[in-house]
N, C-alpha and C positions, 0 to 999 in steps of 0.2 A: 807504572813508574811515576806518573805526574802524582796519583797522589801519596805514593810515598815521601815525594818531596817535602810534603806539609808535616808527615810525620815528626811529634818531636819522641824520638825515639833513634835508637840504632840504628833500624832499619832507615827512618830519613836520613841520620848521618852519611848511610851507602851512597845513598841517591843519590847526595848533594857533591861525592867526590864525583860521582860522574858528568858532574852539571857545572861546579863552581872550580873555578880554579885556583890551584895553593896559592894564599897570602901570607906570610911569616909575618905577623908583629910582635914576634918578640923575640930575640936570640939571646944568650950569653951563657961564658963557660960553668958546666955546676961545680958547685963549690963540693960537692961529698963523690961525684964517680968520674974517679983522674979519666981524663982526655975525652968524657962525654960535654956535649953540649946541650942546653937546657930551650928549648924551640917552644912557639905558639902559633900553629899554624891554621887558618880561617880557611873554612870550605863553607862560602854562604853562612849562613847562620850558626854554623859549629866552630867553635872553637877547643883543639887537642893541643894538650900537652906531650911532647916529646922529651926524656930524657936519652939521649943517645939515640939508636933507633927502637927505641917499645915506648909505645904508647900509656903514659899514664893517668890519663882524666880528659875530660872532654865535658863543654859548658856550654850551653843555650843562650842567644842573645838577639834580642829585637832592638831592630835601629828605628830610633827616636825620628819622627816623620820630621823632614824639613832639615834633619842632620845629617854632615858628611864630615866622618873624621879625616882628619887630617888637614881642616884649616880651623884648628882651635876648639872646636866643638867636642864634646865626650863621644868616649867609644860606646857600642851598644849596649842597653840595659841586660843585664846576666837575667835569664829567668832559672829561680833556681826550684823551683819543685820539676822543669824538666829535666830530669837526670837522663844523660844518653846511654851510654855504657848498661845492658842489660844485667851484670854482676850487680855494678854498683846500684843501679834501682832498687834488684831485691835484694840488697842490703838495707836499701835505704827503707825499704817496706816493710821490712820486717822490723826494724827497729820501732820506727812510727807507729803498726800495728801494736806492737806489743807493750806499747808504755802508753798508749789510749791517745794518742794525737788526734783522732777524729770525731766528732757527735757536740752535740750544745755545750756540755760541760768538761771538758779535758783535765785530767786532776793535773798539779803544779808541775812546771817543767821537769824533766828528769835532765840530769848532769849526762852529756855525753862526752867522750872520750875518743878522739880519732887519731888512729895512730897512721901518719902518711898523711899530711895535706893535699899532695897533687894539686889538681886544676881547682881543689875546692869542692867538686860540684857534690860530694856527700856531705860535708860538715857545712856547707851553704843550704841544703834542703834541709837538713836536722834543725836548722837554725829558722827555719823560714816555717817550721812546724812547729815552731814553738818551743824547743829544743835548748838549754845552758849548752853552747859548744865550747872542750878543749879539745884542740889539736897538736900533734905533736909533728914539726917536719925539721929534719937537719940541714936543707939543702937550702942556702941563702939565695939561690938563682931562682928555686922552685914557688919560694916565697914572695919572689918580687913579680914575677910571671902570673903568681895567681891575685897578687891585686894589680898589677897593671894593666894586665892581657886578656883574665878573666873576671876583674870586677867584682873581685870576694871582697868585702869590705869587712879587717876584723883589728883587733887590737896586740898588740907582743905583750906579750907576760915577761917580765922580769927575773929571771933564775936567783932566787936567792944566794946570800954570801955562803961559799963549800957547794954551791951547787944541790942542797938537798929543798927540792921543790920548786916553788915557785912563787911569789907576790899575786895576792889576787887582785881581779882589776879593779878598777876606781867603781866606788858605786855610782849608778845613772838612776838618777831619780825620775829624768820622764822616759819611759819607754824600757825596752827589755835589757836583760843584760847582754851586751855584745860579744859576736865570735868571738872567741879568743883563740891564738896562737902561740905556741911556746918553740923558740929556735933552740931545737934541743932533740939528743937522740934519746927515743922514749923508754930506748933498752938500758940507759945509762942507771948507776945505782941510785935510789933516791930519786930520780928525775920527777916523780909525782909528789916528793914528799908524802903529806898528811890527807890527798884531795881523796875525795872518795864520789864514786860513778854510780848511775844507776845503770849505763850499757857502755859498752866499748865497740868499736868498728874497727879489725886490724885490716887494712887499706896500703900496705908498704909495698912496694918493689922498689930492687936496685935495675939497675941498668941493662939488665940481662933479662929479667923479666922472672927474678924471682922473689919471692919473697925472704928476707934476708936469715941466714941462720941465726943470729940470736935474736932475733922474734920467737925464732921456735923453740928456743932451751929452756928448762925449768928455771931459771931464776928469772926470766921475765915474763913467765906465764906465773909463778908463784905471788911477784909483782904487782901481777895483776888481778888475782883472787882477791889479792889484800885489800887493793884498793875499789873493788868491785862491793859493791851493796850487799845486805843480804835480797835475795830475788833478783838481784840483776843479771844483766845474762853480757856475751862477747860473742859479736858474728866475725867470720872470718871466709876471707876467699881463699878457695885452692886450684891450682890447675887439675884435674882430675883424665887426662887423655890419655895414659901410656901406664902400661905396667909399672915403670920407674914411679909415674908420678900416683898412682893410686897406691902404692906399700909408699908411699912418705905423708900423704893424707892420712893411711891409716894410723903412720906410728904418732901425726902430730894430734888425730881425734884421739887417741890415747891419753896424752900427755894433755891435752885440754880436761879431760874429764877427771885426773888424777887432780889438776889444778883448781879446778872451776867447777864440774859439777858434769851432770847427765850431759850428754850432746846428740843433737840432731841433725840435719840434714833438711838443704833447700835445694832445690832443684833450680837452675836456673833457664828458665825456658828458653828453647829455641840453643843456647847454648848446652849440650848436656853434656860437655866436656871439663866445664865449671861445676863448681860446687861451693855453696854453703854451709860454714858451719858454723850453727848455734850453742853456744854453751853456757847454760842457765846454771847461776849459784845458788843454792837450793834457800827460802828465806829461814828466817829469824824461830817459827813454830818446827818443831818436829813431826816428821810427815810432809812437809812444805814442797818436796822437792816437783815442780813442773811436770807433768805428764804429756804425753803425745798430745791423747786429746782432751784436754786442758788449753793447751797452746794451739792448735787447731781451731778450737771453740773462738776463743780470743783473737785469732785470723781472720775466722770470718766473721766474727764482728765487727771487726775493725773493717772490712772491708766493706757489709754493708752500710755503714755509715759514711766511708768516702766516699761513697757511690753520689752520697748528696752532698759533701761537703767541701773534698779537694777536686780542682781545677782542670787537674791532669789526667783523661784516661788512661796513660800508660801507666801511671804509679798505680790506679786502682784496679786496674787490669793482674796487676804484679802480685797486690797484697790476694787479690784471689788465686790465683797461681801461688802463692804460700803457703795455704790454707789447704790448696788438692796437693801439692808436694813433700808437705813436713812429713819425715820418715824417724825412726831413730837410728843411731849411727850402727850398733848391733841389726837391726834388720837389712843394713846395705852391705853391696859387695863391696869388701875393702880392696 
């Protein structure tokens, strides 16, 4: 138990409700699911997001020695390569691995694309790897929660006049280009305009704790092909526990791959009621399309390179655990 507490991981997340006691710093009503309310509540070093009651993100934070909020001083520093949420990690690992975020020479950021801000703590690590982040959240409570409460620090994008896309952000000439945020629902027509991704991260729940139907209909997966690169790929989480919910996994890996391209399968460990799923768009060459072990290969490459490079065991823990898990979605039970 004591050393689970140091865990920056889920598992210390557990510990720490049995240790710290609930703090709310942050309440207010959400603006997108009538009668829920949008909460921030601190267990020790964790801070989760609640909309209503389901949990949607949860962020790592170290207090600045000699600091005590709440007489003027800032709240804790967010560390964002620990990602708590074991879904969210191996999403966040499999993105990283597979666009080379790790080794001496990293080729140019890739454009991500997150659909669901939450608490941040994905499109904050995409970002802290080196990562162009957009995000996409509708929920103006959820948006102020995650830079007040969580310490995501990113910039609003603009919706263009008719609403089709969006104003890119100012250029920054010293340093990287910053998060960016767009208050907008990502299913909307248009809402991306012209931008075009090299990966996508679908990260949404409503209130209930599902992922919303029109995430899953063909015209915002079609959408999304569009605006997807050639060789990019779109992970996504599904609950995968119940009869009900593995025939709606399978119909929506259908509907991925009719959109998007081959799809695979992550295992998410320790959770195996969770699943990921990858859907690569086959590149620009004929023949291009991603193979098991192709993607495999490039896991574990990527993973032995984190090994010396990122900070975080649990993220490098994860992308190996990527690397033994990748399946294709015709070889799993639907």
């Amino acid at each position: 138990y004591a050393a689970q507490l140091n865990l920056r991981a889920e598992d210390g997340y557990y510990a720490q409700l049995r240790r710290a006691p609930p703090r709310v710093v942050f309440e207010a009503p959400s603006a997108a699911e009538p009668k829920a309310t949008v909460r921030v509540v601190e267990h020790g070093p964790w801070r989760v997001l609640w909309v209503g009651r389901v949990e949607q993100g949860m962020t790592f934070h170290e207090r600045q020695e000699g600091m005590e909020e709440g007489r003027g001083e800032s709240p804790p520093a967010l560390v964002p390569l620990a990602v708590g949420f074991d879904y969210q990690r191996t999403m966040v690992a499999a993105a990283a691995a597979l666009t080379a975020r790790f080794g001496a020479s990293p080729p140019p950021p890739p454009h991500a694309l997150v659909v669901g801000l939450g608490a941040g703590s994905c499109a904050a690590a995409l970002h802290a790897l080196g990562c162009a982040v957009t995000a996409f959240e509708y929920d103006a409570a959820v948006l102020a929660a995650a830079a007040s409460a969580h310490g995501v620090r990113f910039e609003r994008l603009s919706r263009r006049a008719g609403g089709a896309g969006f104003d890119p952000p100012p250029r920054h000439r010293n340093g990287p280009r910053p998060l960016c945020v767009c208050e907008a629902d990502a299913a909307e027509a248009d809402a991306w305009g012209r931008a075009a991704f090299d990966l996508a991260l679908l990260d949404a729940y409503d209130g209930r704790g599902d992922v919303p139907a029109h995430l899953q209909r063909e015209p915002f997966l079609e959408g999304l092909s569009r605006v997807l690169r050639p060789g990019g790929f779109a992970l996504a989480n599904l609950w995968n526990g119940s009869d009900r919910a593995r025939a709606e996994c399978a119909r929506f890996a259908a509907k991925l791959r009719a959109a998007v391209g081959r799809v695979y399968v992550l295992r998410v460990a320790g959770h195996e009621q969770n699943v990921i799923l990858l859907a690569c768009r086959p590149g620009e060459r004929q023949g291009s399309e991603s193979t098991c072990d192709v993607l495999r290969e490039r896991l574990a490459a990527a993973a032995a390179a984190a090994a010396t490079d990122c900070p975080e065991p649990a993220l490098v823990q994860t992308i190996r655990s990527c690397a033994s898990s990748l399946t294709e979605w015709s070889e799993c039970e639907a």
